[in-house]
ROSETI-215464 format. One record per residue (C-alpha): residue number from 1; x negated, y negated, z negated. Coordinates in Angstrom, 3 decimals, padded with zeros to 6 digits, m for minus. Last residue first. Layout:
BEGIN
@i NUM px X py Y pz Z
...
% end
This chain:
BEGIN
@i 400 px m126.183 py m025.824 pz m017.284
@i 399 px m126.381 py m029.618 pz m018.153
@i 398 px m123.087 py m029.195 pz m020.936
@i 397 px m121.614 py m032.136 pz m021.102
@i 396 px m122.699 py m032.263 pz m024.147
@i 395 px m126.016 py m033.282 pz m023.460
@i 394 px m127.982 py m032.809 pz m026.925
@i 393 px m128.957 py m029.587 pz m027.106
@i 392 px m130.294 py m028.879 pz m023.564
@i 391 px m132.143 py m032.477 pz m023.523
@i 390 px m133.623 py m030.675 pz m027.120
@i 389 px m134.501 py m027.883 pz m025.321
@i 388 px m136.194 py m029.187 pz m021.687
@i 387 px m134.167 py m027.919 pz m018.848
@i 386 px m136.301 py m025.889 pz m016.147
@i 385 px m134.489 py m025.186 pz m012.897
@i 384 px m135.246 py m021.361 pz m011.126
@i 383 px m135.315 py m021.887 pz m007.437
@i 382 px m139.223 py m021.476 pz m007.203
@i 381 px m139.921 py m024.135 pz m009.288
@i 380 px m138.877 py m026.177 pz m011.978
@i 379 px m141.395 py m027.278 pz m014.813
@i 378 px m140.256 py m031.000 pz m015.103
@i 377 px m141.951 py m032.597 pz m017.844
@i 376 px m141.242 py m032.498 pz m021.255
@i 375 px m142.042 py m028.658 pz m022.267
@i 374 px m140.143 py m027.687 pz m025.405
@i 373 px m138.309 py m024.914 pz m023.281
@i 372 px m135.633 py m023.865 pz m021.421
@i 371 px m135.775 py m021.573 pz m018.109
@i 370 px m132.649 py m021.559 pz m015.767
@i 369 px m131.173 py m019.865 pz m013.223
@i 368 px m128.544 py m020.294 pz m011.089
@i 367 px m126.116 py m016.498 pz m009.664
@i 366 px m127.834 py m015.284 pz m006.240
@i 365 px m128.081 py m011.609 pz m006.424
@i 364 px m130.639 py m009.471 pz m006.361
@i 363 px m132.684 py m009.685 pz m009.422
@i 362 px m135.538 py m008.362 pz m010.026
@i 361 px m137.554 py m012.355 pz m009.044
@i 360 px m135.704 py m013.429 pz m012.153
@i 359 px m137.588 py m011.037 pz m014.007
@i 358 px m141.132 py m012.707 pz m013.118
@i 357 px m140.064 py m016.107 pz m014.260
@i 356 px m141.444 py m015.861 pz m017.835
@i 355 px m144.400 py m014.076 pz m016.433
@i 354 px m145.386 py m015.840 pz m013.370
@i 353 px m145.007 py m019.206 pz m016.014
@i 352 px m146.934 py m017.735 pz m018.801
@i 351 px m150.068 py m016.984 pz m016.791
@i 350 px m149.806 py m020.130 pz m014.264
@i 349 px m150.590 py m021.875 pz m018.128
@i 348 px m149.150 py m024.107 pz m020.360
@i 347 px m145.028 py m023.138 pz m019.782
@i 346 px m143.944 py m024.147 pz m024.112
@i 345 px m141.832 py m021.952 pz m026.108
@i 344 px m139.640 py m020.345 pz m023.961
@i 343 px m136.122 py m019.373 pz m023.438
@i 342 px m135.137 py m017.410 pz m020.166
@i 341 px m131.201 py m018.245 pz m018.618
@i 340 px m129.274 py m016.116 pz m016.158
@i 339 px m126.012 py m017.500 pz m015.439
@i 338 px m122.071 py m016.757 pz m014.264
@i 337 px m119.339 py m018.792 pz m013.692
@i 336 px m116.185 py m017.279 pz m013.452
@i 335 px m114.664 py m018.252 pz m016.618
@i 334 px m117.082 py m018.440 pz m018.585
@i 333 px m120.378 py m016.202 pz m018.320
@i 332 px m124.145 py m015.968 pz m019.519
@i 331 px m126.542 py m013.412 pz m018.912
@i 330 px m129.381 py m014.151 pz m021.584
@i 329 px m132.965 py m013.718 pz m022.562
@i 328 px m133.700 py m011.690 pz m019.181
@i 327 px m135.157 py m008.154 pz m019.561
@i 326 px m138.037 py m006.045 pz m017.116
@i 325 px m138.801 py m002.504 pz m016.432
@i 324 px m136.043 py m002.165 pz m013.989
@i 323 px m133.481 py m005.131 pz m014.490
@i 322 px m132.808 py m005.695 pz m017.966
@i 321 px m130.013 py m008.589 pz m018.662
@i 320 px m129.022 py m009.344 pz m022.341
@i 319 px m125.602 py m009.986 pz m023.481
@i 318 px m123.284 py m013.294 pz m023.360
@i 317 px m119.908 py m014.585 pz m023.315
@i 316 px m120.020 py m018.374 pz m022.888
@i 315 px m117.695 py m020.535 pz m024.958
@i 314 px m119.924 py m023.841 pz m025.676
@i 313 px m120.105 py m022.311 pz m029.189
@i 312 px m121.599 py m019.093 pz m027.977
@i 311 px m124.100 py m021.398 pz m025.897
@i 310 px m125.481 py m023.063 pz m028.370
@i 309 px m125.633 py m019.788 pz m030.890
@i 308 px m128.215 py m018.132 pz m028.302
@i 307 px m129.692 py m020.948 pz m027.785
@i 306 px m130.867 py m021.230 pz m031.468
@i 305 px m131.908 py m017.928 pz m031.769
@i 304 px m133.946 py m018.296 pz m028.711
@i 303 px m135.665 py m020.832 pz m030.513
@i 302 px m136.313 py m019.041 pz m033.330
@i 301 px m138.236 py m016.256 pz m031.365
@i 300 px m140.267 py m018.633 pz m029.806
@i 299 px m140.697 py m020.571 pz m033.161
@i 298 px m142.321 py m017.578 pz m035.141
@i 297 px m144.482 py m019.482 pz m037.156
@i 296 px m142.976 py m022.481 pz m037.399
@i 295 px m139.667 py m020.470 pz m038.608
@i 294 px m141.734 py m018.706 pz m041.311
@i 293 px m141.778 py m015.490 pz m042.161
@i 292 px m138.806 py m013.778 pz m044.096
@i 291 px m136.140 py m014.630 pz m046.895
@i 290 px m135.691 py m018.827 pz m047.211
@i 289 px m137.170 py m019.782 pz m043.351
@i 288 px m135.359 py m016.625 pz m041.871
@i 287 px m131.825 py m017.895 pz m043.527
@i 286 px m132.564 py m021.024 pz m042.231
@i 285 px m131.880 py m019.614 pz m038.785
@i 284 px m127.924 py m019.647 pz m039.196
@i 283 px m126.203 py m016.897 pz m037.980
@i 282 px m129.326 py m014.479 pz m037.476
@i 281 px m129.605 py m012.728 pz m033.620
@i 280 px m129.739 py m009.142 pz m033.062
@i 279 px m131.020 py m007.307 pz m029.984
@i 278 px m129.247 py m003.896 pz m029.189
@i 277 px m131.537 py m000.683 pz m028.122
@i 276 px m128.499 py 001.896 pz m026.709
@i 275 px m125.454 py 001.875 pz m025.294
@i 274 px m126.192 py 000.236 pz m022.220
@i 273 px m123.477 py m002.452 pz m021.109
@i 272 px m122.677 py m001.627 pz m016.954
@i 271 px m125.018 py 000.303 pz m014.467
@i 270 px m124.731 py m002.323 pz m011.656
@i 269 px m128.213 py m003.269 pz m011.339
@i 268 px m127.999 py m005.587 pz m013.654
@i 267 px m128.126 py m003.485 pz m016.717
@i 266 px m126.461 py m004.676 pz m019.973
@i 265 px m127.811 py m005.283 pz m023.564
@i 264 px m125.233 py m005.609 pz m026.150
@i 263 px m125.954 py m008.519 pz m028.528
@i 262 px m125.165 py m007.909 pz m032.069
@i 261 px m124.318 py m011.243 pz m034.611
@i 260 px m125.674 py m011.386 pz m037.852
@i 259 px m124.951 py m012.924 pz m041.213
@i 258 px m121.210 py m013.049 pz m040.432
@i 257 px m120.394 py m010.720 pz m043.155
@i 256 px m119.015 py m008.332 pz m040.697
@i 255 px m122.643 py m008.200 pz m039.178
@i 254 px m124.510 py m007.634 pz m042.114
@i 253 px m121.672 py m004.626 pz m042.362
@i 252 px m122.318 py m003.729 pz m039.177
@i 251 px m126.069 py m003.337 pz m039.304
@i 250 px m125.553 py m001.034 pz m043.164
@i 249 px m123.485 py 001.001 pz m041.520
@i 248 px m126.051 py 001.726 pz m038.685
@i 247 px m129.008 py 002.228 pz m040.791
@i 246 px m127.370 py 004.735 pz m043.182
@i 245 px m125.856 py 006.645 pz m039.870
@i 244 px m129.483 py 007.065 pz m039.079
@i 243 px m130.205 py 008.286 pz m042.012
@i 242 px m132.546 py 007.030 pz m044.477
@i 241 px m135.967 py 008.423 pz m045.514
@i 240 px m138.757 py 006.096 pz m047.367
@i 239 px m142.262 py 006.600 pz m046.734
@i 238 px m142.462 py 002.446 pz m046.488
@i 237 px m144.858 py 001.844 pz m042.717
@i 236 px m143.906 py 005.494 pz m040.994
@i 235 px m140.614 py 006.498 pz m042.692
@i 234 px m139.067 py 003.011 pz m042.722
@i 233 px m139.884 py 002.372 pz m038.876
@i 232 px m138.548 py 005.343 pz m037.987
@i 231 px m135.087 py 004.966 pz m039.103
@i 230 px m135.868 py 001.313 pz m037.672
@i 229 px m136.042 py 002.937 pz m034.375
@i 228 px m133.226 py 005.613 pz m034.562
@i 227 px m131.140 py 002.619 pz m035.485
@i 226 px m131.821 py 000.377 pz m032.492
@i 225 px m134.367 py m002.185 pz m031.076
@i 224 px m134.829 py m005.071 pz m029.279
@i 223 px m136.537 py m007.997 pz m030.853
@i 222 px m134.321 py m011.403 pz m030.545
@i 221 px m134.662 py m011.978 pz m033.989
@i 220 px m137.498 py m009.483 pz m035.512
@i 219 px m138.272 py m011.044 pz m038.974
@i 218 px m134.633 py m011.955 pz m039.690
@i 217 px m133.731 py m008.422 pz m038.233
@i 216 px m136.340 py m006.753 pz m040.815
@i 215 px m135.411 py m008.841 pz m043.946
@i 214 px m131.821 py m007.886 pz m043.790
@i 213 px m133.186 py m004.106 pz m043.799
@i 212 px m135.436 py m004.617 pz m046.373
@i 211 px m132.991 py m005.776 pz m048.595
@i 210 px m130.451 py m002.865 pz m047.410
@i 209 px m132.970 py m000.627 pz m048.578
@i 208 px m133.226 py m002.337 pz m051.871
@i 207 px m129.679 py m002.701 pz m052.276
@i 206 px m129.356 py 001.502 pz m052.445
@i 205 px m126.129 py 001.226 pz m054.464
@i 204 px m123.618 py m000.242 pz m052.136
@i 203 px m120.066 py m000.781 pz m052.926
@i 202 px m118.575 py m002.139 pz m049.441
@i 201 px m117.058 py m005.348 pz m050.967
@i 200 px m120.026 py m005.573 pz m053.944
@i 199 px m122.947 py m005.571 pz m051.919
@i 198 px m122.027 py m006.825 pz m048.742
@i 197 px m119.252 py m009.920 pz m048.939
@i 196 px m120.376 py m010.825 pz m052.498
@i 195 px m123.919 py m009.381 pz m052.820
@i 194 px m125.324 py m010.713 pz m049.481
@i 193 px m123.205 py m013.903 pz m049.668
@i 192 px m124.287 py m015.312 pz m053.289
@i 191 px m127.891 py m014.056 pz m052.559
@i 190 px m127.609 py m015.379 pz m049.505
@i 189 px m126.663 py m018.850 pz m050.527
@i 188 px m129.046 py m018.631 pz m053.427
@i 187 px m132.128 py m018.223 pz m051.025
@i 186 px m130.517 py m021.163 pz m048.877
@i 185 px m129.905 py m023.672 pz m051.625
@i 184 px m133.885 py m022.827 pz m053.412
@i 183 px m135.367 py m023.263 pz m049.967
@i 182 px m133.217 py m026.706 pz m049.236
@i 181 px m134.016 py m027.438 pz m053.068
@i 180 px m137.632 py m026.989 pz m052.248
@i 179 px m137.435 py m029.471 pz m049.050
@i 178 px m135.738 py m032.043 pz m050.465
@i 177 px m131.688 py m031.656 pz m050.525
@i 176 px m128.717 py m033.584 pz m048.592
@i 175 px m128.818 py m031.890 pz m045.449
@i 174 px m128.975 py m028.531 pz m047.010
@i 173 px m125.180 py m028.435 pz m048.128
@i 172 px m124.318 py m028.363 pz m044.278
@i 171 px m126.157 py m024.873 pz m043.200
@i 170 px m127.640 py m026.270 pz m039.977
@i 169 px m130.980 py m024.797 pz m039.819
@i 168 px m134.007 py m025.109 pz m042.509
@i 167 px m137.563 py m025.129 pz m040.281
@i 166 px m135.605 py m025.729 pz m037.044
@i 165 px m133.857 py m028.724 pz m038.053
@i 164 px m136.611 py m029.948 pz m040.077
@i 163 px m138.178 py m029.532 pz m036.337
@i 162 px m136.014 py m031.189 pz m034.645
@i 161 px m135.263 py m034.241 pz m036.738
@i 160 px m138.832 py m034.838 pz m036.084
@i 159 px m139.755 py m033.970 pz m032.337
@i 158 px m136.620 py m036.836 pz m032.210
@i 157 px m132.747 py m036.573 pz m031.125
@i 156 px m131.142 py m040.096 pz m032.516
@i 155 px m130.233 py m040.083 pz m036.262
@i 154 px m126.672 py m040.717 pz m037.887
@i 153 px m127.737 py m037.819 pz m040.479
@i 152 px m124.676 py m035.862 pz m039.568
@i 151 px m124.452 py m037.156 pz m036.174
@i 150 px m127.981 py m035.283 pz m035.568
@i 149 px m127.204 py m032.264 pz m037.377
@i 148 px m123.730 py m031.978 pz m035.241
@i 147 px m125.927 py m032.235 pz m032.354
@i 146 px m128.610 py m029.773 pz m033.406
@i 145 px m125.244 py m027.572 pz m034.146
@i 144 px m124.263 py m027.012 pz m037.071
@i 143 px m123.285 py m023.678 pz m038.730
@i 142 px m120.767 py m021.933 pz m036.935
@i 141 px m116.925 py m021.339 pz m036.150
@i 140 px m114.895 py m019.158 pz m034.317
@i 139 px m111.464 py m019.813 pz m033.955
@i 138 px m108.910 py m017.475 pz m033.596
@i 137 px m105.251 py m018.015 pz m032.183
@i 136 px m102.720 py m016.027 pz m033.890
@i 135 px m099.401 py m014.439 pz m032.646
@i 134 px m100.225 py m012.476 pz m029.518
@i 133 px m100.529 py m009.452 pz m031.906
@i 132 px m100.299 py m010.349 pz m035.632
@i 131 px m098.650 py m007.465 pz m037.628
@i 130 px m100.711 py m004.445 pz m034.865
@i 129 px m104.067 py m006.540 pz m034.434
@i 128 px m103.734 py m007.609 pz m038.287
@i 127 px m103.998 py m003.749 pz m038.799
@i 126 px m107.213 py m003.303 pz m037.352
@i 125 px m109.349 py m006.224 pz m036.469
@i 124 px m108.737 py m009.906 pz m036.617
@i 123 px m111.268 py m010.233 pz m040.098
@i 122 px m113.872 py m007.990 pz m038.957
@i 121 px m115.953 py m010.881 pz m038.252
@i 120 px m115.549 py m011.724 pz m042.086
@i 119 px m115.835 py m014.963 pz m043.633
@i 118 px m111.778 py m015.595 pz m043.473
@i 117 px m110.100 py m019.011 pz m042.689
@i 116 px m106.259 py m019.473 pz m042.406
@i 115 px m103.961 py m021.848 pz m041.248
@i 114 px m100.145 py m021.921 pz m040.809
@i 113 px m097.159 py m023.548 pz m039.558
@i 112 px m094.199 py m023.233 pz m041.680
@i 111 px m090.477 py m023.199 pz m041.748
@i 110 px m090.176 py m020.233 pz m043.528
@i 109 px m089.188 py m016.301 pz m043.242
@i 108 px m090.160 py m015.396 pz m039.998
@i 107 px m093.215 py m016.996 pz m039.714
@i 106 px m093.741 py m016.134 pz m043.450
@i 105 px m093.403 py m012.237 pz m042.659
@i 104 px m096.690 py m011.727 pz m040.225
@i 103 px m098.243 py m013.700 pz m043.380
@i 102 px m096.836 py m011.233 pz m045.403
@i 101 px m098.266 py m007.699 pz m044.067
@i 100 px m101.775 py m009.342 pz m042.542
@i 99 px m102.658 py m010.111 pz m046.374
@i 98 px m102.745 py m006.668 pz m047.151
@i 97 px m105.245 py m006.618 pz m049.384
@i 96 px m106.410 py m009.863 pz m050.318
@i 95 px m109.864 py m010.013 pz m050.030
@i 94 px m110.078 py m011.473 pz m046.878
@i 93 px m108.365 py m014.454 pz m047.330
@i 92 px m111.201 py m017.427 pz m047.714
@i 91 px m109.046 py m019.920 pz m047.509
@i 90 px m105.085 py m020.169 pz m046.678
@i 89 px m103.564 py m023.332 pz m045.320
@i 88 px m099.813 py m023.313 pz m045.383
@i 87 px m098.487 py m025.981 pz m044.053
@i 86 px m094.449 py m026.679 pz m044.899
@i 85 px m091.694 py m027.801 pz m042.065
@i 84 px m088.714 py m030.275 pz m043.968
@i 83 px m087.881 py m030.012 pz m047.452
@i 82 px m089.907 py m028.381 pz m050.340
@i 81 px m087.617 py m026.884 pz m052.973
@i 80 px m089.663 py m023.758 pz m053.497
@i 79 px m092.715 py m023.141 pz m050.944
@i 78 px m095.194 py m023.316 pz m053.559
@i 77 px m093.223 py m020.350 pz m055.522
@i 76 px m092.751 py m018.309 pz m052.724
@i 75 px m096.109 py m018.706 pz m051.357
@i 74 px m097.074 py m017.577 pz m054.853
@i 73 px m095.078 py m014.945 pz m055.063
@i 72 px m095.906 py m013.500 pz m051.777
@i 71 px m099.317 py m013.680 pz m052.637
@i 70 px m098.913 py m011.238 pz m055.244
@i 69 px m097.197 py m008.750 pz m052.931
@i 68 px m099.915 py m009.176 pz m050.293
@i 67 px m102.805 py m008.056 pz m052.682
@i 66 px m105.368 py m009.690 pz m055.270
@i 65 px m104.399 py m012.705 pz m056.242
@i 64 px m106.502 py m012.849 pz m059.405
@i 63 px m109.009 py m015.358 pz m057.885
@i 62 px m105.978 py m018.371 pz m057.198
@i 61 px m106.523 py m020.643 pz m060.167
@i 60 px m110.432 py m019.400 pz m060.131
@i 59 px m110.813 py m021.403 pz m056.685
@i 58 px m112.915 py m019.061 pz m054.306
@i 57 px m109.215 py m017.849 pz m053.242
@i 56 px m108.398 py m021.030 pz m052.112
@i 55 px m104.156 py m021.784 pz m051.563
@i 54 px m103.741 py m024.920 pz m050.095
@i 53 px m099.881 py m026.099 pz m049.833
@i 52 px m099.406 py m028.920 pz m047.353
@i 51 px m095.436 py m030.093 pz m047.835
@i 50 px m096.666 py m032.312 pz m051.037
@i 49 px m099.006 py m033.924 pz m049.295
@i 48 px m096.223 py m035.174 pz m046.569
@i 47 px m096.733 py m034.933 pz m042.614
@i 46 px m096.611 py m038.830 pz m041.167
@i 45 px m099.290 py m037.371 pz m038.263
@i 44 px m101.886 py m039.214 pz m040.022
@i 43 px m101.393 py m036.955 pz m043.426
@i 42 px m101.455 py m033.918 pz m040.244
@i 41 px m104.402 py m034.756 pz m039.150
@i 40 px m106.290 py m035.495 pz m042.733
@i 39 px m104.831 py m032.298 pz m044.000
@i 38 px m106.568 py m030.630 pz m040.166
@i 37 px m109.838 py m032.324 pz m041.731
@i 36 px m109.437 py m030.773 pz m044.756
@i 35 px m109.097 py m027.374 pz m043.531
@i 34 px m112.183 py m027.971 pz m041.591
@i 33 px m114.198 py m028.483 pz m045.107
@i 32 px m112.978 py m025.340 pz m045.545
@i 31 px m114.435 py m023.476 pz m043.107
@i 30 px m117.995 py m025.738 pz m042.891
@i 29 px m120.691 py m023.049 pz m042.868
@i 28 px m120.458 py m022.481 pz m046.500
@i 27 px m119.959 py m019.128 pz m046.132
@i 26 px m119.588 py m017.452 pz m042.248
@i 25 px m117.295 py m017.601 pz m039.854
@i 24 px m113.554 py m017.149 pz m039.060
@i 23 px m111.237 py m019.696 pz m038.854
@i 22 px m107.337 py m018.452 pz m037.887
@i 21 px m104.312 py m020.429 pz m036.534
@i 20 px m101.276 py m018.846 pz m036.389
@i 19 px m099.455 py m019.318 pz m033.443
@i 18 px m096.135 py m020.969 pz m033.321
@i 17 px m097.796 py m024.532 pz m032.298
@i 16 px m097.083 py m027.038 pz m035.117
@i 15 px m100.987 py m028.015 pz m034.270
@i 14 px m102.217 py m026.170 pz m031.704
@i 13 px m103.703 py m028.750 pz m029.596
@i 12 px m105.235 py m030.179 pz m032.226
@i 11 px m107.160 py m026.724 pz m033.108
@i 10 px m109.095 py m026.726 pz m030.058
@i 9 px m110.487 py m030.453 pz m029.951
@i 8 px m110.677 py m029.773 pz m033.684
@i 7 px m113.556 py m027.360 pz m033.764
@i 6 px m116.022 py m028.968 pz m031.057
@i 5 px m115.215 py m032.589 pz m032.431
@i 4 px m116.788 py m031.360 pz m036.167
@i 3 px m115.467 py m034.321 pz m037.344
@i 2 px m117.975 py m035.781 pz m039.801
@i 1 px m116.090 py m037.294 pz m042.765
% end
C-alpha cells in the first residue's frame, strides 16, 4: 500500500486521541483508501477486526441510511457485545442528515474513537461547528502529489513522469489506465461527481449553464474574475441571461464539492482581503485535460495550479498579492513565516524576466521571494531566488 506519509504523520498522532478525526476532500482522491491504512495501524497496534466497524455509505448495504436516527441503530447494533474501545470509521457522511447530532452523542455514549471522511468543503460548517466545537480535528486531503505520483509508480522525477503527470493529474485510479481510459476515467469521474454532489444534492435544473460554467474556471485557472464578469461573459459570447446571484451559487457549490477551491485576493499595501475579482484553482488538473483545453496547451496556467495545491498541502495559507496595478501568484504564510512566490513557464528572454519580477519591485517590505519555473539553470537575481519546479516538488523538506 502507498502510505500517503503527509496524511498519516498527522492522523498517528491522534490516534485514541478524544478528538474526532475528520477527512474531507474530494471523490476518489484517496479518502477511503486512508481509512484502510488507519485499520492497518490500529491491526498493528494489537486493536481487533471485529472492534473496527466501517460503515460506507457508497456501499448499497448502508445507502438507505438516510438520517441520524437511522444511523443510530446501526451504530447501536455494530457496537452490541463488542468488548474493549470500538473504531468507528464513517465514509462518505454527508448525506446523512443530521449526522453531527449522534456522532456528538457516541463520544459520550461509547467507548470509541472515531473517523470520518466527507467530500464536501462545507462539511465542518454550520451545525457541526455548534455539536462538534473543539472536538474534531480536520484533515484535508488531495489528489497526489508529483511526489506521491512518483512513489506510486516507484519512478525517479523525469521531464517524462512530469508531463503524464501534468497532462492527467494525480487522481489515483488513473495510474493504472492507457491514455484513453485515463480520459474516459476522468470524464466519468466528473460526471459521477458533478451530478451526485452538484446536480442532484442542490436540485439543479439549468445543468447546461452550470456545464458551461465548470468549463469556464477549468479553462481560466488562475484567471481573475468575479460573478458580474462571467454574468457578462454569457450575455456577450452565448446570449444567455443569468443572475448574478445564479453565478455565485452555482461557484460555491463547485466549490463545496471539492472541485474548486477560491482564492481571495488581498492588497499589500495594507488594505486587507478585497472583496471583489477571486481567482479559482481546479482540485485535480486532470479534470481540465478530460472537460476543457488541453493541459499542454495551457501549461503556465496549469502549473500554477499545481503550486498552488503544493503548498496548501505543505500547510501554507495563501491568497493573491496586488500591489498598485500589478498581482503576485501567491502570498504564502505558516506560522510566522511569510512569502511571495511567481510561477512561470520558462525565463527565455530579459522581456519575461523584468516582467515576472516587476511586482516584486511594488513591494515594500522585505519578506523572500521566489520565482519557479521549468528553467534548469539558476535564474536568481536581484534578491528574488529561482527554484526549478520539479526540484520544488520533489524536496520535501520543503526548499522555500
Amino acid at each position: 500500500m502507498v502510505q500517503r506519509d503527509l496524511y498519516m504523520k498527522q492522523i498517528i498522532p491522534l490516534i485514541d486521541n478524544e478528538l474526532i478525526k475528520v477527512i474531507t476532500g474530494i471523490r476518489r482522491c484517496g479518502k477511503s483508501y486512508m481509512l484502510g491504512l488507519i485499520k492497518e495501524e490500529l491491526l498493528k497496534r494489537g486493536v481487533k477486526e471485529h472492534n473496527i466497524i466501517i460503515i460506507n455509505f457508497d456501499s448499497k448495504k448502508y445507502k438507505n441510511i438516510k438520517n441520524n436516527n437511522e444511523l443510530d441503530k446501526i451504530v447501536e447494533k455494530s457496537i452490541k457485545n463488542k468488548k474493549g474501545k470500538v473504531y468507528l470509521f464513517f465514509d462518505e457522511i454527508q448525506n446523512v442528515k443530521k449526522w453531527e447530532r449522534s456522532i456528538a452523542g457516541y463520544k459520550i455514549d461509547y467507548d470509541c474513537d472515531i473517523y470520518i471522511t466527507g467530500s464536501n468543503s462545507n462539511l465542518l460548517s454550520g451545525e457541526l461547528a455548534t455539536h462538534l466545537t473543539g472536538r474534531y480535528f480536520e484533515i484535508k486531503m488531495y489528489p497526489f502529489s508529483y511526489q506521491e505520483f512518483l512513489n506510486f509508480h516507484q519512478k525517479s522525477s523525469s521531464l517524462e513522469m512530469f508531463n503524464e503527470y501534468l497532462q492527467y493529474g494525480g487522481m489515483p485510479q488513473t495510474f493504472m489506465l492507457d491514455e484513453t481510459q485515463k480520459i474516459e476515467y476522468l470524464d466519468d469521474l466528473f460526471n459521477s461527481i458533478f451530478y451526485k454532489d452538484i446536480v442532484k444534492r442542490y436540485q439543479i435544473r439549468d445543468i447546461g449553464i452550470l456545464e458551461r460554467l465548470t468549463t469556464f474556471i477549468f479553462d481560466n485557472i488562475g484567471n481573475i474574475f468575479s460573478a458580474s464578469s462571467i454574468m457578462e461573459y454569457y450575455k456577450k459570447e452565448m446570449n444567455i441571461k443569468i443572475s448574478n446571484k445564479t453565478i455565485s451559487n452555482y461557484l460555491k457549490y463547485l466549490e463545496n464539492a471539492c472541485f474548486i477551491k477560491k482564492v481571495k485576493r488581498e492588497d499589500l499595501e495594507g488594505k486587507g482581503i478585497l472583496k471583489f475579482n477571486e481567482k479559482y484553482y481546479v482540485t485535480d488538473h486532470g479534470f481540465c485535460e478530460a472537460k476543457a483545453k488541453g493541459n499542454i496547451d495551457n501549461i503556465g496556467r496549469v502549473m500554477e495550479n499545481i503550486v498552488y495545491f503544493e503548498f496548501l498541502r505543505r500547510g501554507w495559507k495563501i491568497t493573491i498579492g496586488k500591489t498598485k496595478d500589478y498581482e503576485v501568484d501567491f502570498v504564502c504564510r505558516k506560522h510566522k513565516q511569510t512569502i511571495y512566490v511567481q510561477v512561470s513557464y520558462l525565463l527565455e528572454s530579459d522581456e519575461t524576466i523584468e516582467r515576472e519580477l516587476r511586482p516584486f519591485s511594488k513591494i515594500k517590505d522585505h519578506y523572500p521571494r521566489y520565482i519557479i519555473t521549468m528553467d534548469q539553470f539558476d535564474r536568481s537575481r536581484d534578491g528574488v531566488k529561482h527554484i526549478n519546479l520539479l526540484d520544488f516538488l520533489t524536496d520535501e523538506t520543503d526548499p522555500i
